[in-house]
Structures are given as C-alpha cells and as structure tokens.
VOBA-1610 file (N, C-alpha, C; in pm, whole numbers, padded with zeros to 5 digits, always signed):
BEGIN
Unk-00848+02359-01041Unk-00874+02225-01000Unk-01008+02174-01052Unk-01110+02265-01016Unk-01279+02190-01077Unk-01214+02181-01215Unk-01166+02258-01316Unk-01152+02258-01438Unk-01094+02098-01483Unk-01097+02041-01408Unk-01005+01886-01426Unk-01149+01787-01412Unk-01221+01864-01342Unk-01309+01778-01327Unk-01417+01729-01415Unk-01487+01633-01454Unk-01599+01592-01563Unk-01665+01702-01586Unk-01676+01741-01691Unk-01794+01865-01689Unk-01889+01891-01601Unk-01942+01767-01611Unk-02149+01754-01557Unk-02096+01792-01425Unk-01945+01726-01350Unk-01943+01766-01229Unk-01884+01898-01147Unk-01879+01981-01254Unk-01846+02140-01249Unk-01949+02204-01206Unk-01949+02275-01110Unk-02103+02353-01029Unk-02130+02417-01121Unk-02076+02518-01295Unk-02149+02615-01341Unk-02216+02510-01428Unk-02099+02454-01449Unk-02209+02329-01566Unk-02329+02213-01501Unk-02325+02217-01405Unk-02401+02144-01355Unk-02518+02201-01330Unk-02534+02326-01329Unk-02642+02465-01306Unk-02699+02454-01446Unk-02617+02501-01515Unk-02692+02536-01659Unk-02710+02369-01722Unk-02692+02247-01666Unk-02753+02105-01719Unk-02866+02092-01656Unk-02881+02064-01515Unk-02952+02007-01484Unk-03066+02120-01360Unk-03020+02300-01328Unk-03097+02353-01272Unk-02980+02397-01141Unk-03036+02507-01075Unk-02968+02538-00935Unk-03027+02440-00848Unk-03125+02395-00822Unk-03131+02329-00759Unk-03104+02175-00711Unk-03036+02131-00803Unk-02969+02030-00764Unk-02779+02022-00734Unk-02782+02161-00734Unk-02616+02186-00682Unk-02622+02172-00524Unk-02543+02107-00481Unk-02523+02123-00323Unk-02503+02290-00237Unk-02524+02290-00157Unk-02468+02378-00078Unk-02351+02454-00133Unk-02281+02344-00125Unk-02107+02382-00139Unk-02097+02405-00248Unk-02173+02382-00386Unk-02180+02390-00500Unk-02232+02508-00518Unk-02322+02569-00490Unk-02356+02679-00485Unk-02288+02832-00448Unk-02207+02771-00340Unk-02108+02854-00239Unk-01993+02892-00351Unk-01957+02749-00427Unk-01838+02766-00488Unk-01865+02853-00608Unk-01992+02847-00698Unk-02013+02952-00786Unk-01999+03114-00760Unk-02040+03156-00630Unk-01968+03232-00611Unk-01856+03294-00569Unk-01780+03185-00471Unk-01669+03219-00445Unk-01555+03210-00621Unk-01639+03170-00729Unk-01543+03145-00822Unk-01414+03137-00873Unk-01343+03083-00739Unk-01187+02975-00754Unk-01164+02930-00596Unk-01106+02856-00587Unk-01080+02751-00456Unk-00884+02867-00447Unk-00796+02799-00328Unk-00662+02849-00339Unk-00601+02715-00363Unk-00485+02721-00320Unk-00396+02631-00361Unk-00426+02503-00282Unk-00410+02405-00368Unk-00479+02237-00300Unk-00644+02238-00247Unk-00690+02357-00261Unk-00842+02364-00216Unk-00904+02408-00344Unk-01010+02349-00428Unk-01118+02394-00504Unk-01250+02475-00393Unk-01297+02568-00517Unk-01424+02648-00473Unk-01476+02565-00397Unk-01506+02435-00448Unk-01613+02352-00338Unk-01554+02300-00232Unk-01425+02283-00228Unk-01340+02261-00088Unk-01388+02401+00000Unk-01354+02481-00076Unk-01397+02608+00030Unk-01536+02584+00086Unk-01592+02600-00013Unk-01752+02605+00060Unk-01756+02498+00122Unk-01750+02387+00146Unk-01787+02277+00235Unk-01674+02299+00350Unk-01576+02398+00377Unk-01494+02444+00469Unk-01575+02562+00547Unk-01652+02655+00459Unk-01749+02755+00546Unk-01828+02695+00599Unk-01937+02560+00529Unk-02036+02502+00593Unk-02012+02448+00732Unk-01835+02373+00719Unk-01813+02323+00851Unk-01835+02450+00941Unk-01761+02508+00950Unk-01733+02597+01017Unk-01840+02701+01068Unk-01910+02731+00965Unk-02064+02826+00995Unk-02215+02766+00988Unk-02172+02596+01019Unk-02279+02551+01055Unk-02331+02479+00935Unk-02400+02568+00892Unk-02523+02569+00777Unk-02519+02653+00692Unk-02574+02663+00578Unk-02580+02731+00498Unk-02645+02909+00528Unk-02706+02897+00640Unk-02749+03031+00719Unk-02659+03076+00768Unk-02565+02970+00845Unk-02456+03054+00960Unk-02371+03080+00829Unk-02345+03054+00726Unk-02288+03137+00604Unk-02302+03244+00603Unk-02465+03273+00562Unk-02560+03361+00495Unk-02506+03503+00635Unk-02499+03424+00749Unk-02542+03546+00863Unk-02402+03609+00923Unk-02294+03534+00908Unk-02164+03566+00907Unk-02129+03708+00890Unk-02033+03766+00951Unk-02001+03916+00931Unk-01875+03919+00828Unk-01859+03997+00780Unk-01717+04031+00708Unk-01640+03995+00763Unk-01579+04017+00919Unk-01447+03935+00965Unk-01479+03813+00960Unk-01529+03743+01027Unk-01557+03638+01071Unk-01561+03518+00905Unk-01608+03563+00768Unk-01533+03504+00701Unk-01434+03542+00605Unk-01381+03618+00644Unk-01261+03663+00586Unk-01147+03572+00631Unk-01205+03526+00739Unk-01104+03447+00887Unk-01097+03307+00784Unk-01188+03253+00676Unk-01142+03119+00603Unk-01060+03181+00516Unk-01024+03074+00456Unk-00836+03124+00351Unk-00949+03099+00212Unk-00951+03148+00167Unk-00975+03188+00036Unk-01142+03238+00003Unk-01198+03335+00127Unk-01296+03385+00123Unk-01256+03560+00187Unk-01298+03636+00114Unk-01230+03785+00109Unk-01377+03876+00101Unk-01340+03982+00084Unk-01451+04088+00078Unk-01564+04087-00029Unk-01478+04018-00142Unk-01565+04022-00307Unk-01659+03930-00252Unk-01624+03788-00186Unk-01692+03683-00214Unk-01828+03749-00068Unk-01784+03800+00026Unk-01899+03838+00118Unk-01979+03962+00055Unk-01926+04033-00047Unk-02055+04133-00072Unk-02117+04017-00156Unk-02079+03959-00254Unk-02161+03826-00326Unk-02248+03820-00233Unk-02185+03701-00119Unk-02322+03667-00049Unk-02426+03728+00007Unk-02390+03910+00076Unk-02466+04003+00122Unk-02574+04049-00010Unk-02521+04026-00112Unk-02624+04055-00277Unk-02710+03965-00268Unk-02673+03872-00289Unk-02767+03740-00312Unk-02833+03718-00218Unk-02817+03725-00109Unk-02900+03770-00025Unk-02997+03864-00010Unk-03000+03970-00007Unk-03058+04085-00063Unk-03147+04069-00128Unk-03076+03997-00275Unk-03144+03956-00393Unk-03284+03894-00374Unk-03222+03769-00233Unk-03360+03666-00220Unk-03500+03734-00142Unk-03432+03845-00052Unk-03513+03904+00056Unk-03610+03946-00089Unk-03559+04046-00145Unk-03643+04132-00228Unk-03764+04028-00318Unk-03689+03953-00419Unk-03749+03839-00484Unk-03891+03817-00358Unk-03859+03771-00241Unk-03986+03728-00147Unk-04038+03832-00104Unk-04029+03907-00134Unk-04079+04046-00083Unk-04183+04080-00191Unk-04131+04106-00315Unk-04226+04117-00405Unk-04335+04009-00417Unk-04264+03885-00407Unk-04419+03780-00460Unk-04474+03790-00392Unk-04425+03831-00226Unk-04513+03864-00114Unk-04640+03975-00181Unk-04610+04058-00197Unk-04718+04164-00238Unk-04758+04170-00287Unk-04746+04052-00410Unk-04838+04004-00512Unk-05011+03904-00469Unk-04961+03850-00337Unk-05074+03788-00285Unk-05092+03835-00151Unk-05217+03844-00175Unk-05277+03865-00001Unk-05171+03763+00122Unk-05126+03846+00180Unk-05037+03782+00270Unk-05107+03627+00349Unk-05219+03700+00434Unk-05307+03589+00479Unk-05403+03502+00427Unk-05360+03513+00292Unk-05450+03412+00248Unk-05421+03220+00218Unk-05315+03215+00245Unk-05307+03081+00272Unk-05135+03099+00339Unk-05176+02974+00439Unk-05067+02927+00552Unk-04980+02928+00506Unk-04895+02891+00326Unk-04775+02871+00303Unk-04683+03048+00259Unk-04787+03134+00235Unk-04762+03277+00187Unk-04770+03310+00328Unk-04824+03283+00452Unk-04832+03354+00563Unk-04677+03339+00660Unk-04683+03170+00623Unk-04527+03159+00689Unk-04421+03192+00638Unk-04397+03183+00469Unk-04283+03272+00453Unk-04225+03427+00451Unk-04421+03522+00437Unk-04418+03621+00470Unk-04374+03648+00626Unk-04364+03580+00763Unk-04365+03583+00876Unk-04215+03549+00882Unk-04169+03478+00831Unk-03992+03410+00825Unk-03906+03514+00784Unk-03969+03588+00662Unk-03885+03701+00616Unk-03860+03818+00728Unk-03998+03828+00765Unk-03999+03973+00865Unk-03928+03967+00989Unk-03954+03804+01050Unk-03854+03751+01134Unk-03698+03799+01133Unk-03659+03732+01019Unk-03550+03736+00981Unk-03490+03870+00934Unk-03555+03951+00917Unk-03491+04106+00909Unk-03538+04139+01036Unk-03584+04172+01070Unk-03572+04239+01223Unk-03465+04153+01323Unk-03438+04035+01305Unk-03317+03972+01340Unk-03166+04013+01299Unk-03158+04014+01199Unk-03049+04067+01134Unk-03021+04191+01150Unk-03125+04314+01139Unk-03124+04441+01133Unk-03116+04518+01264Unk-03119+04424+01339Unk-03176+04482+01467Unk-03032+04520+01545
//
C-alpha cells in the first residue's frame, strides 16, 4: 500500500530526503514494522499502537504479549523495538561518559531520565 504512495511520502524515503526527524511517530513505527496487513499500511499500524499504547513510550514499554495483541505486530517487530531501544539507552549512555555528568543541567537531566528509566523498567 505505502508503495502507491508519492515517494517523498514513503517513511524510508522520507528519512533518507529530508532526516529521521521529521517522520512522525507512526512513521517511524512503520519503518520498522516494515509492511502494514491487509487494508492496513505500516503507518496504519503504527498510528493503531499509538492509539492504543498511548504514546510513543507506552509503545517503547509494552511487553511481548500485549503487542502481539495488535494484528500485524509479532515478535520480529518487538525485538526491533526492544533493539532500538537498547540502541538509544547505550548511544546516551556513552555521550553520557563522555561529559562530566554534573556539569551542566541539560547532561544532568538526561543522565537522571536514563537511570530513572532503567531502574523502572528493570526493576
């Protein structure tokens, strides 16, 4: 179905034009879920998890059942998100240790958000 769609408005092509960061949510979601099912595109899906899990966190924090429970999100697409996830912890982890943690308020709060957020998760 995206394949019908304008290029520019294809989430991979829209990544490699204009940056990840101007893909939506659901745009993002759908790159990795990489195909929608029948009458639903990738980005139908993802803007179907967003309903459903809130936000882009209640995505992120979701267990294996719980989205397995949407129709065209399975095990591949949740280790994806458990990677990329991963991926981001580590990424902030390192630049973390690249600078003195306390040396300015914006390295202190995301160093504090991360640690938050794993002892949340992990716990």
């Amino acid at each position: 179905m995206i394949k019908e769609w304008p290029v520019i408005e294809q989430p991979r092509e829209k990544l490699l034009e204009q940056g990840a960061a101007r893909l939506s949510d659901a745009e993002l979601l759908a790159i990795f879920l990489g195909r929608g099912v029948q009458g639903q595109s990738a980005v139908d899906v993802g803007r179907k998890m967003l309903n459903q899990f809130t936000n882009l966190r209640g995505v992120l924090d979701a267990n294996l059942k719980q989205c397995c429970e949407v129709k065209g999100v399975g095990k591949v697409a949740y280790c994806l998100f458990q990677a990329a996830q991963e991926l981001s912890r580590r990424y902030m982890q390192q630049t973390l240790n690249r600078h003195t943690v306390f040396a300015n308020p914006t390295v202190t709060r995301d160093y504090l958000s991360m640690q938050l957020r794993r002892s949340y998760c992990c716990s």
